[in-house]
N, C-alpha and C positions, 0 to 999 in steps of 0.2 A: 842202365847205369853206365856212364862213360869209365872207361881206362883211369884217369885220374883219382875221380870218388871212389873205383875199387879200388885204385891201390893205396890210396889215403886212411880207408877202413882196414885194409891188412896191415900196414902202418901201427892204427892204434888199437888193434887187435894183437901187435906183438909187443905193444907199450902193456897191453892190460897182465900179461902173461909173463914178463918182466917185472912188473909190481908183486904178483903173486906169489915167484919165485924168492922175491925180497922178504916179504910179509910173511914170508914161512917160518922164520925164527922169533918172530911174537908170539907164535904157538906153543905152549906147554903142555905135551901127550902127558892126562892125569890116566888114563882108561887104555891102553890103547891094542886092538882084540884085530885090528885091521887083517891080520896072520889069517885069520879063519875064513874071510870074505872067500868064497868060491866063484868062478868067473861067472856063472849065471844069474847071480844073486843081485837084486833089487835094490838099490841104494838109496838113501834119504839124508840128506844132511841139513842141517837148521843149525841157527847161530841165534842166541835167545843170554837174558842178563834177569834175573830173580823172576823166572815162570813157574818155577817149584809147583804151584796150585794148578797149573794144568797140564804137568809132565806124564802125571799117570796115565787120563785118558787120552793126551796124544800118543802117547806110545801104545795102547790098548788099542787104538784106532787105527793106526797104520798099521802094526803086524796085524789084526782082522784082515786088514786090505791086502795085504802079502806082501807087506816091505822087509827082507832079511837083515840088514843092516844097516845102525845108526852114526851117523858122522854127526858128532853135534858138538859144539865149538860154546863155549861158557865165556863169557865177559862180565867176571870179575863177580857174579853171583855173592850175595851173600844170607840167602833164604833157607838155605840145605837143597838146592837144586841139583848144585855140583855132587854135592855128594850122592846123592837119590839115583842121578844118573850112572856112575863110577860104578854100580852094584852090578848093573844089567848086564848080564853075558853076551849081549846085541848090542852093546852099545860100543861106541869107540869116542871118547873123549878129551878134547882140550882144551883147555885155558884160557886166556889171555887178561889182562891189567891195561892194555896199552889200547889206543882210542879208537874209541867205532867210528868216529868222523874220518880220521884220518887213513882206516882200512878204506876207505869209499863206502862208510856203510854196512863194513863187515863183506864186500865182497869180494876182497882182496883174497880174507881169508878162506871164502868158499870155493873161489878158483882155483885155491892152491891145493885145498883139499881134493874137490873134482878133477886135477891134474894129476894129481898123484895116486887118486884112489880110484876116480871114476873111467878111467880108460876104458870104453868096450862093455861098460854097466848101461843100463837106464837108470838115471837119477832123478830123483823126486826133491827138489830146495824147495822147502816151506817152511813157515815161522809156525811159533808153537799155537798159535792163535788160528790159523788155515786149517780145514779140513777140505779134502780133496775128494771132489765126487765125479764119476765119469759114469758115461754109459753103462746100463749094466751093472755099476758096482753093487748092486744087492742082491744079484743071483752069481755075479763073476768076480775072480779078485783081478786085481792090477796086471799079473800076471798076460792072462787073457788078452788085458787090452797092450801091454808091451808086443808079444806076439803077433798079434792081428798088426800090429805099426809094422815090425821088424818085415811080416809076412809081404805090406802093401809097399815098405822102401821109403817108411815117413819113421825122420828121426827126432822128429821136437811135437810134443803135441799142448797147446794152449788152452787155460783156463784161466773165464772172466773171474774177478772177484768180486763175490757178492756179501756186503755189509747186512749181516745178521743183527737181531735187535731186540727187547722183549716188545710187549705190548703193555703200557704201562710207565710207570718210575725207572729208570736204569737200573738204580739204588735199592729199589725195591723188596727183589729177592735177591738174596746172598750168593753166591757161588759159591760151593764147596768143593775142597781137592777131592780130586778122581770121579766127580758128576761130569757126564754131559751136558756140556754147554748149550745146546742145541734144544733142550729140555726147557732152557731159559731166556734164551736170544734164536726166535725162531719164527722169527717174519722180518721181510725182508721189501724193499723196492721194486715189484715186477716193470716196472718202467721207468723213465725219466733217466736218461744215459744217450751220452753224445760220442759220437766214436768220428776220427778221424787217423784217415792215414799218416805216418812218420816217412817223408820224402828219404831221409837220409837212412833209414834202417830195415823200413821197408815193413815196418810192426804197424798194428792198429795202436791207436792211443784212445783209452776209454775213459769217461769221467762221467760222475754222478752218484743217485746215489741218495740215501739218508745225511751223508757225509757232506755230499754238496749242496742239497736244500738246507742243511740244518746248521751248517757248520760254516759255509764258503759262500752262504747264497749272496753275499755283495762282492764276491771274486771269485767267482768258478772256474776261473780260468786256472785258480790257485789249489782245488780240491785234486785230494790226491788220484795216482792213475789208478786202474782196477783192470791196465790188462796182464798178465802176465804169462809165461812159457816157464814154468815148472819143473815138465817132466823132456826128457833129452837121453837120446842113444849118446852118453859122452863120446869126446874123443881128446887126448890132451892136449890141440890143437885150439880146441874151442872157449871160449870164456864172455863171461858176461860182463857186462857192459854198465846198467843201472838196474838193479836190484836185479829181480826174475824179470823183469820189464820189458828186456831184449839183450841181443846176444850177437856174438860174432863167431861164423860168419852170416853175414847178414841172411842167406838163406832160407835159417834157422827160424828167423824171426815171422815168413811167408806161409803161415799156420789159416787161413784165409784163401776162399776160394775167389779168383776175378773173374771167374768166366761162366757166373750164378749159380753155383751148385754151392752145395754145402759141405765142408771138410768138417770131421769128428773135431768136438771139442771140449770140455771142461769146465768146472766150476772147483772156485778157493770158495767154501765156505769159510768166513769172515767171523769172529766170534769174539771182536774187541770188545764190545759195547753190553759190557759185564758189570757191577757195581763195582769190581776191582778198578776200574779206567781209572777213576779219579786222582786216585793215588799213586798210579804209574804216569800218569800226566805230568802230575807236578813233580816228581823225582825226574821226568826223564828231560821238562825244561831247569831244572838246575843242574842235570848233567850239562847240558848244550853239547850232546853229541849226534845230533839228529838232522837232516837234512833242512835248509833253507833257516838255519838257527832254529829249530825244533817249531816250525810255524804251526804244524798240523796239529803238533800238543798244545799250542798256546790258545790254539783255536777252541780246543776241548777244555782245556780252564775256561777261558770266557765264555762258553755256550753250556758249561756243563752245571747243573745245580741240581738238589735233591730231588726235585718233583721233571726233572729232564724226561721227552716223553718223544721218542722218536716214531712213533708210532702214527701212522695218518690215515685218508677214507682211504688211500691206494696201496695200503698195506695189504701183503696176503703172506698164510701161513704156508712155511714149508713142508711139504710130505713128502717131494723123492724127485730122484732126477728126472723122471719122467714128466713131472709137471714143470719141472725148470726147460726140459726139450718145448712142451706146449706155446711155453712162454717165448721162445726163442732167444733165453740165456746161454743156453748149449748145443751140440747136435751131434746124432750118434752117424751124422754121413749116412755111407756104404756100409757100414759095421752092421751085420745082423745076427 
């Protein structure tokens, strides 16, 4: 990368971090327990608007995994989410009213959080809908795999997301608060995913998908990405760029081995494709607070209907990361 494009990225790397600084007074601490955070502790922050119905067992999921504390940012709830959360002695809580479009998406306001909070933490950013599976995670917690990073001198670790789904109707069975989603939406795409490199950032760019045969298949170009980088040794230097997608400094994003081996990496399990969707579709295109004027939801009106059956011959059921490694969705590397 020439002198120029680095220093054009440091540029709007101190543009993104200036935003953040800005966007910190849209915040309203309703919870906020931040005082207790210990430097060694495990951070997760998520930004979520009426997920109430899936609050309990993300938060039952992640502390299983060994996350000690929660930064999670509320836009304008009005389900009793807000409140649900506000109770939890791990939680740390704030507000906002003021527009997800306008934060970049809300990741104004996670930069700002991760600046302020995540200095010298490993932070974990994922939506209420993401479950997070690594190497491991069913004999090891998170923990493990921070360490083992910290141990090897790798501070950003990558995981694809993979669109979870039932077999059958969407609509079908109901989801209820505090079930495991995964009980219900648990097959997935083992193949059909296009991955190219990002000249300018230096990240994979992954697509496909249930999402792009089903939803995008006469514009794929337009289905949404499914690479993302998650988890990060913070530093308050550092800040993200489009969603968890990618990050600066560009670095960070180089989770990818070019010289044929394999770097450890991750899976977001994906848990949209709920009978809930329908209805968060159509609220979230009358907000229009969603990127490309909420394309992705308008896609899920027009493709979604009661007997919706994402389900194909190339379906396979989930059982554990280690069938996701067979697959070569993820890889546990050198980690053994």
């Amino acid at each position: 990368m020439g002198l120029w494009r680095s220093y054009r990225l440091r540029v709007q790397r101190r543009r993104w971090l200036v935003r953040a600084l800005r966007k910190r007074h849209e915040l309203t601490p309703i919870a906020d327990r931040t005082s207790q955070i210990r430097k060694s502790d495990i951070l997760l922050v998520s930004t979520l608007r009426n997920e109430d119905v899936r609050l309990p067992y993300f938060l039952k999921y992640y502390r299983d995994l060994g996350v000690n504390h929660f930064l999670m940012i509320d836009n304008d709830s009005d389900d009793g989410g807000r409140e649900y959360l506000a109770d939890h002695s791990d939680v740390s809580l704030w507000s906002t009213e003021k527009s997800y479009k306008r934060s970049r998406f809300g990741i104004d306001w996670v930069n700002w959080l991760l600046m302020r909070y995540g200095h010298g933490h490993w932070t974990l950013v994922v939506d209420p809908d993401e479950l997070f599976v690594f190497p491991f995670c069913d004999t090891r917690p998170i923990r493990a795999l921070t360490d083992w990073l910290d141990a090897s001198s790798i501070k950003s670790f990558s995981a694809m997301l993979l669109d979870m789904y039932p077999k059958g109707p969407i609509s079908a069975i109901p989801y209820r608060r505090g079930d495991d989603p995964l009980e219900i939406a648990n097959w997935f795409d083992s193949g059909n995913y296009a991955i190219q490199r990002n000249p300018s950032f230096g990240n994979l760019w992954i697509q496909g998908g249930p999402r792009a045969r089903a939803f995008f298949q006469d514009n794929p170009e337009r289905a949404p990405a499914l690479n993302k980088v998650p988890l990060v040794k913070w530093d308050r230097r550092y800040a993200y760029v489009s969603s968890t997608h990618m990050l600066l400094p560009r670095g960070l994003n180089l989770v990818y081995d070019e010289w044929g081996g394999e770097k450890a990496s991750g899976i977001l399990l994906h848990t949209k494709f709920l009978d809930t969707l329908t209805v968060k579709a159509h609220e979230e295109i009358a907000r229009k607070q969603h990127y490309a004027a909420s394309h992705e939801y308008k896609a899920y009106v027009a493709g979604l209907q009661d007997n919706t059956d994402l389900w194909c011959k190339w379906s396979e059921k989930y059982i554990n990361w280690r069938q996701l490694e067979i697959l070569g969705l993820m890889s546990k590397g050198n980690w053994a």
